[in-house]
C-alpha positions in Angstrom: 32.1 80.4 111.8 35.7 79.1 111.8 36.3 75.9 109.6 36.8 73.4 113.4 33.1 74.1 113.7 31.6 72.4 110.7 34.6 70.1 110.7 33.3 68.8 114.2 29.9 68.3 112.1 31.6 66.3 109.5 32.5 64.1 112.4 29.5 63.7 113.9 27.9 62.7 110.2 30.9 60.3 109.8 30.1 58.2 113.2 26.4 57.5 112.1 28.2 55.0 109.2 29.5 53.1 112.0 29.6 49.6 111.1 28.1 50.0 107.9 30.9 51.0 106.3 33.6 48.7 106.4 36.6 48.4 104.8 35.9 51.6 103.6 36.3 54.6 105.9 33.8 57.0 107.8 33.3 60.4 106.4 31.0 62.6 106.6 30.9 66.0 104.4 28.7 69.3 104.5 28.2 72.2 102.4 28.2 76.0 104.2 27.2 79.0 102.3 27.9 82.3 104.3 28.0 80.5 107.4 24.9 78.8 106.7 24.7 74.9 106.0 22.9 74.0 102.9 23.5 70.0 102.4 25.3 67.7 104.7 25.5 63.9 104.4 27.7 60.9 105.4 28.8 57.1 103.9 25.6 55.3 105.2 26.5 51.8 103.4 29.6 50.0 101.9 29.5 50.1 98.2 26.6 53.1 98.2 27.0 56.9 97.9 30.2 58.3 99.6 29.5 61.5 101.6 29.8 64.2 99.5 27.7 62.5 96.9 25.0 62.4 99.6 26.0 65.8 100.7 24.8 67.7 97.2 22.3 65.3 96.9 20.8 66.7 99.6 21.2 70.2 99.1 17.2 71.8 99.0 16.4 72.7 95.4 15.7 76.3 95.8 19.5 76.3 97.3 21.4 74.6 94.6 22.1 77.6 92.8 24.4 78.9 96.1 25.9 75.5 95.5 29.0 77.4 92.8 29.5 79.9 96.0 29.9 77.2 98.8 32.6 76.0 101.0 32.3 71.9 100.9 34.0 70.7 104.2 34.9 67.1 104.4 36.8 64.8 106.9 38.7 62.8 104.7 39.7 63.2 101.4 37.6 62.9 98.6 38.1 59.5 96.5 39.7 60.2 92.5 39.2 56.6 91.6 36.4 54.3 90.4 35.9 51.9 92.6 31.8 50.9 94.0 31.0 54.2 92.8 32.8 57.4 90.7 35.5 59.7 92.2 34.2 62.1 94.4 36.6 64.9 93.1 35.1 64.7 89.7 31.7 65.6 91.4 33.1 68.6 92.7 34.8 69.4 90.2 31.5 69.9 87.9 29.6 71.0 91.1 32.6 73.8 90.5 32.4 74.1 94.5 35.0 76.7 94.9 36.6 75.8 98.1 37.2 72.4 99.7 38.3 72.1 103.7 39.8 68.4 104.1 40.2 67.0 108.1 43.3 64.7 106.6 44.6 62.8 103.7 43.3 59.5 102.6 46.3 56.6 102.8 44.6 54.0 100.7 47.2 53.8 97.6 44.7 54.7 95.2 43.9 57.9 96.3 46.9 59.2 98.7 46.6 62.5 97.7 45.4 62.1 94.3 42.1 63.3 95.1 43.5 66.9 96.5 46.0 67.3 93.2 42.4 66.7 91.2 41.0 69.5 93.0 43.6 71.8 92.8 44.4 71.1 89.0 40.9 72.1 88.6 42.0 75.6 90.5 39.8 74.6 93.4 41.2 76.3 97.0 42.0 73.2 99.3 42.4 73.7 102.8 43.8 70.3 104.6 44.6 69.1 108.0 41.8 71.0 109.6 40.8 68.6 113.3 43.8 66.8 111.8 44.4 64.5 115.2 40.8 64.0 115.8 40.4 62.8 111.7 43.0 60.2 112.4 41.0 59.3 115.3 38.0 58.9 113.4 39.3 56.5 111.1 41.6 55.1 113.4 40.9 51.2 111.9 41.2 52.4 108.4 44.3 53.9 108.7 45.9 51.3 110.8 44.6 48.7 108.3 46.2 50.7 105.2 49.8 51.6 107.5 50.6 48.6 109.4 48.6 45.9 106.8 47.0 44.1 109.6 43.6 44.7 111.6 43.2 47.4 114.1 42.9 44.9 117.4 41.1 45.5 120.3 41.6 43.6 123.2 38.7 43.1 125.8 38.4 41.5 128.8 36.6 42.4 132.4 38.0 41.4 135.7 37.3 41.2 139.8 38.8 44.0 141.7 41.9 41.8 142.8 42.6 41.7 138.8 41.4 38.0 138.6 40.0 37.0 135.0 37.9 33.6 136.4 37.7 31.6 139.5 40.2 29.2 137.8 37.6 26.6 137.4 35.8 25.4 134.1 32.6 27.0 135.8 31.8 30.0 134.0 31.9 33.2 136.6 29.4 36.4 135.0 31.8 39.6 136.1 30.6 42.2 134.6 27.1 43.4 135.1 24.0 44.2 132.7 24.8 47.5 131.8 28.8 46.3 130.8 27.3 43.0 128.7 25.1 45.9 126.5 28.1 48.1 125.9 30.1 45.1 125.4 27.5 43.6 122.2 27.7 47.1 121.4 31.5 46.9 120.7 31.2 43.3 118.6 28.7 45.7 116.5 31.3 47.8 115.6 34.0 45.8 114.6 34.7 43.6 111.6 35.3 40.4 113.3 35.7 39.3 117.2 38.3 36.5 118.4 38.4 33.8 121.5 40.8 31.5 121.6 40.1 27.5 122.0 40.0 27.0 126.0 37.4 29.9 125.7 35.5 28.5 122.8 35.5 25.1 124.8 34.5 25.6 128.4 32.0 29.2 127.6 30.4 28.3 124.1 30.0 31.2 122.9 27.8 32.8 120.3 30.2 36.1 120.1 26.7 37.9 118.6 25.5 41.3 118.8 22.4 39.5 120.6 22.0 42.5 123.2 22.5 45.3 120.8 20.7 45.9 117.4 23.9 45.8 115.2 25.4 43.7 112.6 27.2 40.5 114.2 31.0 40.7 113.5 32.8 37.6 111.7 33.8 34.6 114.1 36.7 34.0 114.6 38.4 31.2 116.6 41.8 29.5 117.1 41.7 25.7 117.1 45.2 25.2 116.5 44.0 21.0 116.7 40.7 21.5 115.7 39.2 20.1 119.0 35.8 22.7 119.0 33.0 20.1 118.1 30.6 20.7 116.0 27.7 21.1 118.3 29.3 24.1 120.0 27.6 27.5 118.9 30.5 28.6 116.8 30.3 26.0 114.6 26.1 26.8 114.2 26.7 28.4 110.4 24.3 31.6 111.6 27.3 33.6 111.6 30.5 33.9 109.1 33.0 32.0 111.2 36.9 31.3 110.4 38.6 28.8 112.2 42.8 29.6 112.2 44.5 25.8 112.8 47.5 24.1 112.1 46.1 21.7 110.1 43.9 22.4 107.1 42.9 25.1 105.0 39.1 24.8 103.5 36.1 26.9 102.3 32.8 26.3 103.2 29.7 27.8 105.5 32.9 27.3 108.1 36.5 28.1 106.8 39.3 26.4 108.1 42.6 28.8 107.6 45.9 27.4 108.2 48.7 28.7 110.1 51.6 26.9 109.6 54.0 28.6 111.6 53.6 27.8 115.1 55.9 30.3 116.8 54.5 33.2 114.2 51.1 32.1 115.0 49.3 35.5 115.5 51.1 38.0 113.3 50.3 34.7 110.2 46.7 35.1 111.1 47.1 38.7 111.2 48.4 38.4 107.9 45.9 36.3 106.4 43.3 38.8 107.9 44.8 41.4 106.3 44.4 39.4 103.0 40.9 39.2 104.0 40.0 43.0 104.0 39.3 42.3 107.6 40.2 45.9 109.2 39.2 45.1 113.2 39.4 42.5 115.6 37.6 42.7 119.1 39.5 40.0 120.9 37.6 38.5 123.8 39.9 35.9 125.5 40.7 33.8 127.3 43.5 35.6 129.6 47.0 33.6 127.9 45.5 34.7 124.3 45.3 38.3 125.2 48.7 38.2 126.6 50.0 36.7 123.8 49.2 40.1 121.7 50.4 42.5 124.5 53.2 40.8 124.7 53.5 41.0 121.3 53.1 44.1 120.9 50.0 43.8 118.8 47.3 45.3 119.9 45.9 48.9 119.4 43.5 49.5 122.3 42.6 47.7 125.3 39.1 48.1 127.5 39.0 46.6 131.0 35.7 46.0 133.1 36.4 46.1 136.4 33.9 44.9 138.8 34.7 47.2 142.0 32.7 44.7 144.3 34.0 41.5 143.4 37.0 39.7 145.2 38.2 36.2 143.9 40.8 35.2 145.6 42.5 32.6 144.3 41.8 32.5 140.3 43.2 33.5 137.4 45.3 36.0 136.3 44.0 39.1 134.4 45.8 40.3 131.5 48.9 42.6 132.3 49.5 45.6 130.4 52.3 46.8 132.6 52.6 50.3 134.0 50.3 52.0 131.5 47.6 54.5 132.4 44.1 54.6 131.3 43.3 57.2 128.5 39.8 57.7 129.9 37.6 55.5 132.5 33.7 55.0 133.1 31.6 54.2 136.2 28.7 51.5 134.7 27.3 51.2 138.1 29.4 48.1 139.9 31.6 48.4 137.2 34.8 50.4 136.0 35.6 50.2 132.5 39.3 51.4 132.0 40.3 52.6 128.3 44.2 52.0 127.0 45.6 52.9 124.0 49.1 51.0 123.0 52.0 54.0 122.7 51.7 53.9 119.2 50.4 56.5 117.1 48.2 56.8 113.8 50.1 58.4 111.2 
């Protein structure tokens, strides 16, 4: 079989890490001897096992000798650094796997390429590049974080079919339906942290959980540039990490305060002090003028849009504009569209 097959696998493996993971990156790694898959495995928990550790590990006993004569595919570099657990080269190395297929270099400085000179010191073939695009993909949040030093961002928001964001009232208005809501906890499951901004916080209360989906909740975060969000609100309820970004203070407790002191460099500070934070992905979740603020900032990654094709407002608020951009790829959740946008950048 060619090498894209069981790369594909290693891809597949990676995703079941999926916010478990983070900082660290997805992989996922499998062993083929003459076309035939003896151990596979993936990162299942931040600071446990890496893939190919889990990989060999699981490798049937009455196969391990074939182990010396195996192809180890893998779709990100392996690690040649101790960090929560030893490099994954040096377990190659004295598995004396023969030849190593890498989906794409790893960026984070203390491997970037270190781990592929290991190999091939050791006189291991390494093949890399393999899926390249789609490895990027994968990872897309890790490599971001590592290349731009700031959080991947995501921006999120679902509107009526004349593009309206809310009635333009302090009543809340539901737009999306059932279905949408369960994708969107979904999403906060995946991320590292999600975002409002304070009219949100104020008028919806939310409790920005993972309350509809069985994942982890994402960090809270907030900003309450005057630190008007009282303390009854469900933000400030202490069941979930929460960091409020202000103007005023900076303090550690079951709530942090972060300061921003910079008013007109509001969000790339915060951005900086996330990145300082080991904070790789935001889900930003409104209201409308915050999410503007990063497209018209340039700072956002990927944008998802929730359309409601039955639903006219009229007179309301404003969604979001992301100018003439196309979708990437769209969805039909019954009532609703959701609409998929990647900003023109790309992963390097």
């Amino acid at each position: 079989m060619p090498d894209e097959h069981y790369m594909y696998r290693c891809f597949q493996l990676a995703l079941l890490g999926a916010g478990n993971v983070a900082p660290n990156p997805m992989v996922g790694a499998v062993l083929v001897h003459k076309d035939r898959i003896i151990g596979e495995g993936y990162h299942q928990q931040y600071g446990e096992a890496h893939a190919e550790v889990n990989c060999i590990r699981n490798v049937p006993a009455g196969l391990r000798s074939l182990i010396p004569a195996s192809t180890l595919y893998v779709s990100l570099e392996p690690c040649a650094h101790f960090g929560k657990t030893p490099p994954c080269a040096d377990l190659v190395i004295h598995e004396m796997i023969p030849r190593v297929v890498i989906g794409c270099t790893d960026v984070f400085a203390q491997v970037a390429g270190r781990g592929i000179q290991k190999l091939q010191d050791a006189g291991i073939e390494v093949v890399v590049g393999v899926l390249r695009e789609q490895a990027l993909e994968l990872n897309k949040r890790f490599f971001t974080f590592h290349t731009a030093k700031r959080p991947f961002i995501i921006l999120k928001w679902a509107q009526s079919a004349d593009h309206k964001i809310s009635a333009g009232t302090d009543e809340r208005l539901l737009i999306s339906n059932e279905i949408s809501n369960r994708q969107v906890h979904k999403w906060r499951s995946e991320e590292a942290a999600i975002l409002v901004g304070t009219r949100t916080a104020l008028l919806d209360n939310p409790s920005l959980t993972t309350r509809h989906w069985g994942g982890s909740n994402p960090i809270r975060l907030v900003i309450d540039k005057r630190l008007q969000l009282p303390n009854t609100h469900q933000l400030m309820d202490k069941k979930v990490r929460t960091i409020i970004f202000n103007s005023l203070k900076n303090s550690n407790g079951e709530t942090e305060f972060r300061q921003v002191k910079n008013e007109t460099d509001f969000l790339p500070g915060m951005l900086r002090e996330l990145y300082t934070l080991n904070i790789q992905s935001v889900l930003v979740e409104g209201g409308a003028t915050l999410l503007q603020s990063f497209i018209d900032a340039g700072l956002w990654d990927e944008a998802r849009v929730i359309t409601n094709q039955g639903l006219m407002i009229g007179a309301g608020l404003n969604a979001p504009e992301l100018g003439n951009l196309q979708p990437v790829s769209q969805a039909t959740l019954e009532t609703d569209q959701v609409s998929y946008y990647r900003n023109n950048q790309l992963i390097q």
